[in-house]
ROMIRO-603002 format. One line per 4 residues: for each residue x, y, z of N, C-alpha, C. Coordinates in pm, 1 decimal. Atoms other than C-alpha are relative to their C-alpha. Example, Ala and Ser with C-alpha at 12.3 -4.5 7.8 and 13.67 -1.06 7.14 Angstrom:
! residues 2
89.0 -119.0 0.0 1230.0 -450.0 780.0 90.0 120.0 0.0 | -82.0 -119.0 -6.0 1367.0 -106.0 714.0 -77.0 109.0 73.0
This chain:
! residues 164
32.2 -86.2 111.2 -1232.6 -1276.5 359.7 6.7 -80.4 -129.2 | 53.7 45.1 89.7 -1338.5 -1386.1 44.0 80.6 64.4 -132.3 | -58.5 -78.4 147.6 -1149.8 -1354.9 -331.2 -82.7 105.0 -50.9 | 83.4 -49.2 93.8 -1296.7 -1114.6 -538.3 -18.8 -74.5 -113.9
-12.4 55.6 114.2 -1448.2 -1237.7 -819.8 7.9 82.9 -130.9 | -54.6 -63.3 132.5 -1291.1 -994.9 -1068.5 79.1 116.6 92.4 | -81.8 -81.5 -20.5 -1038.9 -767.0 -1012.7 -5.5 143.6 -94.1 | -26.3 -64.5 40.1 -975.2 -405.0 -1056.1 -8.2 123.0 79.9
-50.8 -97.5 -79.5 -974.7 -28.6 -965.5 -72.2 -9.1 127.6 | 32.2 -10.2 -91.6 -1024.0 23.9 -620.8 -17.0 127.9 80.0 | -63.2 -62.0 -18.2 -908.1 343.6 -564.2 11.5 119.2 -97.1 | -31.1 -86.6 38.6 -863.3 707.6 -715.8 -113.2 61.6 -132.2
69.5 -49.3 115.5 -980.4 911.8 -1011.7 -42.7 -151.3 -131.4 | 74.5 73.0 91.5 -1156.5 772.1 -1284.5 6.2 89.2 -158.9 | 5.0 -28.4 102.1 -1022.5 900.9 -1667.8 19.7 -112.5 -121.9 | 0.6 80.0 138.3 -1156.0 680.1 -1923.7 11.6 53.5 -143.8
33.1 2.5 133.6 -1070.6 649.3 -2279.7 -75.0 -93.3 -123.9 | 59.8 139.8 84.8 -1228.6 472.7 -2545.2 122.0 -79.7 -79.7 | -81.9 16.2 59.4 -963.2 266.0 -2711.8 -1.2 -128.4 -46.8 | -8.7 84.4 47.2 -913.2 14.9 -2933.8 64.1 -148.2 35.8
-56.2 83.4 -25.9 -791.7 -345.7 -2859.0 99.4 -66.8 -111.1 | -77.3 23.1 62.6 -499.9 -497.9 -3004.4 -71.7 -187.9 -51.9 | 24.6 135.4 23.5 -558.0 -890.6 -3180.5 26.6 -82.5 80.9 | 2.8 193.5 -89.8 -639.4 -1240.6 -2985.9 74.4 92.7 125.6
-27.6 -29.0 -145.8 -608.9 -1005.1 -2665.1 -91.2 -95.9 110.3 | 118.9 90.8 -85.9 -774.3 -1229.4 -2363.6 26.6 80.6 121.0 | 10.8 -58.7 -129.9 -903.4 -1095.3 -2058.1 -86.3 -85.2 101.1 | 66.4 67.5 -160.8 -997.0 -1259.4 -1732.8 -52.8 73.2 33.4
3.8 -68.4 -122.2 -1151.6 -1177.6 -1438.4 67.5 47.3 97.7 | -108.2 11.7 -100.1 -940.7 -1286.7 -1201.1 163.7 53.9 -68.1 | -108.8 -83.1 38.1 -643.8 -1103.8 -1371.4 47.7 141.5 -7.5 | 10.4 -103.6 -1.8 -484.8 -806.2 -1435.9 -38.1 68.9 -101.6
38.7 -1.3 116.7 -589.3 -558.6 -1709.5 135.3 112.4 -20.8 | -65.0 -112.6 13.1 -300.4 -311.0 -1749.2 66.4 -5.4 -156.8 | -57.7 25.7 140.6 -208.5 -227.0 -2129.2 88.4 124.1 -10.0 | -75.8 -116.2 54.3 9.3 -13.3 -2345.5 -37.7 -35.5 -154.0
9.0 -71.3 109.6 25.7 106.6 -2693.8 68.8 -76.3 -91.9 | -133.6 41.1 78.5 148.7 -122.7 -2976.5 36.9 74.1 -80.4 | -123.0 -81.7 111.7 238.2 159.7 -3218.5 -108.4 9.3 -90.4 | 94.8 8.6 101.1 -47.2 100.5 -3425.8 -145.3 62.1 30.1
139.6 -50.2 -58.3 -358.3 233.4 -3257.5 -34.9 -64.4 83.2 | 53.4 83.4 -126.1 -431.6 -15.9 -3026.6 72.1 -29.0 100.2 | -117.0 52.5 -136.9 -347.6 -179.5 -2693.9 12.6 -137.6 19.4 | -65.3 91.2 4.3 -233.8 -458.4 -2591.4 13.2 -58.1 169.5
-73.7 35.0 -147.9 -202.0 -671.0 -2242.5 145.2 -19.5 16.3 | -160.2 -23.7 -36.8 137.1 -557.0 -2071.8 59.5 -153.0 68.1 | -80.4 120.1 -34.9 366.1 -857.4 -2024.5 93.4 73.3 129.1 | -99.8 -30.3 -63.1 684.7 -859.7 -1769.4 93.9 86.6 -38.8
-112.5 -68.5 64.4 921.8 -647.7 -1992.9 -65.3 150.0 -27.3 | 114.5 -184.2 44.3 644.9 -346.8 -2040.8 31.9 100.8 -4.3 | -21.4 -184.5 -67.8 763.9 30.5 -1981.8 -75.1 71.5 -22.3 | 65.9 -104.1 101.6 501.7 173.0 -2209.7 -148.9 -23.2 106.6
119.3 47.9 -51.2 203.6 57.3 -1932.5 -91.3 186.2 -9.8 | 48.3 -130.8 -7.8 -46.3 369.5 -2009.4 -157.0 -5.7 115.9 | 163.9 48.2 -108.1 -391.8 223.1 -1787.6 -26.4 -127.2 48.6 | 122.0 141.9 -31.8 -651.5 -37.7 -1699.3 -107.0 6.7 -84.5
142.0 21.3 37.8 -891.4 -147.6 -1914.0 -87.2 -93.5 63.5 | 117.9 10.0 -80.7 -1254.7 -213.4 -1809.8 -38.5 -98.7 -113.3 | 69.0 105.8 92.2 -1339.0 -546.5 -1990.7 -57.9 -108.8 50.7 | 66.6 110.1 -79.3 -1525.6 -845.3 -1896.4 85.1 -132.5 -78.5
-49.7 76.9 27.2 -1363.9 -1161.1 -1938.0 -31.4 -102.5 -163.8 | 29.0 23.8 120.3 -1332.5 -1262.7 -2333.0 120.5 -1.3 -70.4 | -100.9 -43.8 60.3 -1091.2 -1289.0 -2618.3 -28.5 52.1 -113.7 | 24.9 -72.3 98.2 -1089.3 -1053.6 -2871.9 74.7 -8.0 -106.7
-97.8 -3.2 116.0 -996.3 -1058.3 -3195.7 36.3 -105.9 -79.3 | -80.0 108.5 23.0 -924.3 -1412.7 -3219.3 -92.4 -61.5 -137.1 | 42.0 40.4 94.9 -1191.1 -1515.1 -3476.0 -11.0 108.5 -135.8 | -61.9 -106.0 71.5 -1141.6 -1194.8 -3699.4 80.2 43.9 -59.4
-183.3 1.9 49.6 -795.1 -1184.9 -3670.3 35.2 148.4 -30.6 | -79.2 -140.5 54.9 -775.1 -825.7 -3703.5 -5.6 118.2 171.2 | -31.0 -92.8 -93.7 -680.5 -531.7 -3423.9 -84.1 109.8 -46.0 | 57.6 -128.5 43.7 -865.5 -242.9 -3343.9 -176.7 -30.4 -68.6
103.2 86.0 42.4 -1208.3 -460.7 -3440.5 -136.6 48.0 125.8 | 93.6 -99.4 -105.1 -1371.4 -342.7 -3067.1 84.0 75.0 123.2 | -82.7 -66.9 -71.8 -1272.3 -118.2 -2810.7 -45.5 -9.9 104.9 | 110.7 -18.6 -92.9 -1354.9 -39.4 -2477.8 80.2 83.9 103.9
-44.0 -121.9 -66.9 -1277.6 203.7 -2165.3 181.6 -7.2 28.7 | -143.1 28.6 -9.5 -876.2 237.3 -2079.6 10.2 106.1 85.1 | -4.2 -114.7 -108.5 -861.1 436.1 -1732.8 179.4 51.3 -6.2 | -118.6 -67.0 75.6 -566.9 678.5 -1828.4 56.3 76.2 164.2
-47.4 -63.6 -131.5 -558.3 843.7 -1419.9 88.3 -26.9 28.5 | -129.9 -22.3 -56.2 -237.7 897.7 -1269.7 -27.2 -25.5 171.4 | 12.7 54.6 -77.9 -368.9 836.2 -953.9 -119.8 -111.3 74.2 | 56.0 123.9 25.5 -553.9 525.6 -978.5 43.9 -96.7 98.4
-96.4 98.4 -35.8 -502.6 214.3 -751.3 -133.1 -123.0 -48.4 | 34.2 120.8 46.6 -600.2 -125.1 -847.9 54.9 -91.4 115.8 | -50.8 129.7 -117.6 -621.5 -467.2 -653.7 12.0 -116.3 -156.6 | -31.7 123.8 40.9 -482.2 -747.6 -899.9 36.7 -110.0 71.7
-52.5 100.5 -60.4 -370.1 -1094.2 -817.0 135.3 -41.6 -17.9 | -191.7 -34.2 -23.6 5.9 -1130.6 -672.5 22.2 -121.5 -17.9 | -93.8 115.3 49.6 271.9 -1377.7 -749.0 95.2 -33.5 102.9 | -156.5 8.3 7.4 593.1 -1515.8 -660.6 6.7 -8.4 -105.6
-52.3 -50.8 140.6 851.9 -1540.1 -912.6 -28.8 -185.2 -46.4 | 34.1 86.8 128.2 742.1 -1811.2 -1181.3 -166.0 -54.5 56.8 | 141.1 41.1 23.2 369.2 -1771.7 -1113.3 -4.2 -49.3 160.1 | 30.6 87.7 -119.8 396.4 -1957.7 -730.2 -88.5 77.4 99.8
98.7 -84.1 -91.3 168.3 -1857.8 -448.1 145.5 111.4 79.6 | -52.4 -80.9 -84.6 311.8 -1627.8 -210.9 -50.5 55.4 135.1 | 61.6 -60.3 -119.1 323.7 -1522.9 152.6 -48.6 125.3 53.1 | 28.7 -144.2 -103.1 164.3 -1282.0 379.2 89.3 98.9 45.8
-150.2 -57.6 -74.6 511.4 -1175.5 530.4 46.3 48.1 -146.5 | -82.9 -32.9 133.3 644.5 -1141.5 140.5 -112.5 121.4 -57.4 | 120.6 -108.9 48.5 273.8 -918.0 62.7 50.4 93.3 107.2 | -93.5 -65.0 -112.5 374.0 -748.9 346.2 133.9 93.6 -17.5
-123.9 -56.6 48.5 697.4 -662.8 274.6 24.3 60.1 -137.3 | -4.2 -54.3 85.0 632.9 -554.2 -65.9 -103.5 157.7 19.3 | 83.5 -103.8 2.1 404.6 -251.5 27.1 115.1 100.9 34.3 | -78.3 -88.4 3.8 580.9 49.7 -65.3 135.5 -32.6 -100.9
-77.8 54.0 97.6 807.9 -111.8 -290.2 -25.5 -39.1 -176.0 | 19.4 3.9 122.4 825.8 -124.3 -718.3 -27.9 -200.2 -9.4 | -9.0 109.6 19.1 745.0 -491.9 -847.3 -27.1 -5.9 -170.8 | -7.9 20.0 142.3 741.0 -626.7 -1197.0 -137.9 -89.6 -19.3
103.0 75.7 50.2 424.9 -803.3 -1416.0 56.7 -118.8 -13.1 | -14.2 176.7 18.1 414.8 -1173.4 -1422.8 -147.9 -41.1 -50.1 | 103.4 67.7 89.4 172.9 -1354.8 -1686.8 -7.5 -157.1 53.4 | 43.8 148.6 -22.1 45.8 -1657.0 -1516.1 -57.7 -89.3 -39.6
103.4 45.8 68.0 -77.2 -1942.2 -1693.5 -49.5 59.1 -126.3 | 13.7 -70.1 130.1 8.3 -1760.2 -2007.9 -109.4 177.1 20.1 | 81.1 -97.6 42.6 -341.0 -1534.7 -2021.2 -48.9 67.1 170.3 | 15.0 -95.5 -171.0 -345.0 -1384.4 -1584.9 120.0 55.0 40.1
-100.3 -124.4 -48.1 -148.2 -1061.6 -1529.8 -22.8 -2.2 142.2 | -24.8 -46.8 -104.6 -6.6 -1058.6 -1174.4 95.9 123.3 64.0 | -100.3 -49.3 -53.8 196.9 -858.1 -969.5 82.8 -76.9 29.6 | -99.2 75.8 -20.2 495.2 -1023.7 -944.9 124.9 37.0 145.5
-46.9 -49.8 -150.7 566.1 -978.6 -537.9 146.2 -59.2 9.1 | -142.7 48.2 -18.2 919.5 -1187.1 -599.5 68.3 98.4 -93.1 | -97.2 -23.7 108.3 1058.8 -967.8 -880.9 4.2 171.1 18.6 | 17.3 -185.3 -30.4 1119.6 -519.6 -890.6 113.2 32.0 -117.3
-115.2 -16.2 98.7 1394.3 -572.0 -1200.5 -54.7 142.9 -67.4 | 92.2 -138.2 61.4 1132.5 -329.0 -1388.7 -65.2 116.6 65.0 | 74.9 -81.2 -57.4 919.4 -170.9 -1146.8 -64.8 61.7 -34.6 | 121.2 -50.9 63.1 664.3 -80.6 -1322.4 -125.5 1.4 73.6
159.0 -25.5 -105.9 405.6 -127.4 -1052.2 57.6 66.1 166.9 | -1.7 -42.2 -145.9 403.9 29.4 -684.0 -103.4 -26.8 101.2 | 112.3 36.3 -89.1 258.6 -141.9 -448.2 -39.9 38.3 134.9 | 40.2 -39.4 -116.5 62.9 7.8 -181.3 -56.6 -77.5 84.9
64.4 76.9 -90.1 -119.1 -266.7 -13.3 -7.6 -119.7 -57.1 | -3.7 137.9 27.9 -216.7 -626.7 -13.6 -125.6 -29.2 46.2 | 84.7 92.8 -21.5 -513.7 -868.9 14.8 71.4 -178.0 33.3 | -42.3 128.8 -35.6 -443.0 -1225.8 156.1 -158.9 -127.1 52.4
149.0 65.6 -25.9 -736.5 -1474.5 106.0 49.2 -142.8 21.8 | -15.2 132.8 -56.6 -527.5 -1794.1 189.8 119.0 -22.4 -74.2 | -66.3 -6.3 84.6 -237.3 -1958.7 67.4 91.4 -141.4 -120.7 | -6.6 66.2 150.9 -270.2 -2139.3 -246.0 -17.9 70.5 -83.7
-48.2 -98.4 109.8 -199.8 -1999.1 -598.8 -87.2 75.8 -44.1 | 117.4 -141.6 57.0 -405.0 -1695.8 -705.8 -104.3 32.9 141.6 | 108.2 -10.3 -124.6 -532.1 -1662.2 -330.1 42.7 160.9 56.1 | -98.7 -106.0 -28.4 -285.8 -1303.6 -310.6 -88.8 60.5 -45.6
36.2 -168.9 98.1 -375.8 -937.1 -447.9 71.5 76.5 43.2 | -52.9 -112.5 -65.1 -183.1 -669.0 -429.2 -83.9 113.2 -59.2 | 63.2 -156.6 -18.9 -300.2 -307.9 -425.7 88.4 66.5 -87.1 | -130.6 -13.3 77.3 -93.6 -168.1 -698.1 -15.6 184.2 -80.7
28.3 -126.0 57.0 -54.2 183.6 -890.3 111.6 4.0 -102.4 | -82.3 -37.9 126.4 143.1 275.1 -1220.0 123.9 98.4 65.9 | -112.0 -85.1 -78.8 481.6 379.1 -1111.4 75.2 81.9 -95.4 | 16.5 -98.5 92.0 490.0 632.5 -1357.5 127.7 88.7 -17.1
-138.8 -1.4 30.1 846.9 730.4 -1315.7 52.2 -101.0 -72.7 | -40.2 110.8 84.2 945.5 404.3 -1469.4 -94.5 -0.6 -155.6 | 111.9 54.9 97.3 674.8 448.7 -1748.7 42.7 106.8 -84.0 | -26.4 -44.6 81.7 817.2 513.9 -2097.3 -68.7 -10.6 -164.1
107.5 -52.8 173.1 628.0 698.4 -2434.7 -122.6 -17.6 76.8 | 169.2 -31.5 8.9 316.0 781.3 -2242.3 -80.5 42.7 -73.6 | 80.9 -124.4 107.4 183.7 940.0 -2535.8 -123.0 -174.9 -6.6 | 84.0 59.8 31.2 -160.7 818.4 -2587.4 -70.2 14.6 -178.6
């Protein structure tokens, strides 16, 4: 089986919003897109420490904002569903590949975001300190680094100031 070459929902309802992007946000393909709310009107890609994760945005790989310099400059969809699943690309803990037996063993279990390579949101299949994601399944396309995916959903008990 073959990577995808972009990641995202796979799975469930579909409630988009239009919403603004926060400054010098970057988005991959091969990453994840899950944001939250900085306080100001816009969003923002969710790091490891996140609670506030409110969606997925639907962007094509770019960085925004960065020659502008200002937030809130373009926007674009931010799937807001509660039951949503997504396939991102999984981790160990500090970015390393990870096994089949460890994808495996995380299905059904909370895991935490890991920023790989600075600007690629994974699931972080070594870590659950936060649990901000719930992972239902896995992809395994080989195993060297970014060859994982997990199957993931907003674990929405852990997810604090949903207000949109």
């Amino acid at each position: 089986m073959n990577r995808p070459m972009r990641y995202g929902q796979i799975r469930g309802r579909v409630i988009n919003i239009e919403s603004n992007i926060g400054a010098s946000e970057v988005f991959k393909d091969l990453s994840g897109h899950f944001m939250y709310p900085d306080g100001i009107g816009n969003y923002q890609i969710a790091t490891a420490t996140i609670v506030s994760i409110v969606g997925w945005m639907t962007h094509a790989a770019a960085t925004i904002g960065a020659t502008e310099g200002t937030a809130g400059g373009e926007s674009a969809p931010l799937n807001v569903a509660k039951d949503a699943v997504y396939l991102m690309p999984a981790c160990g803990a500090d970015g390393v590949a990870t096994t089949e037996a460890l994808l495996k063993a995380a299905v059904g279990e909370t895991r935490d975001i890991y920023m790989y390579d600075t600007n690629i949101q994974c699931c972080n299949i070594g870590a659950g300190a936060v649990g901000i994601l719930l992972v239902v399944g896995y992809e395994y396309y080989g195993s060297a680094v970014q060859m994982q995916a997990a199957k993931v959903m907003i674990n929405w008990e852990k997810v604090v100031n949903q207000a949109i």
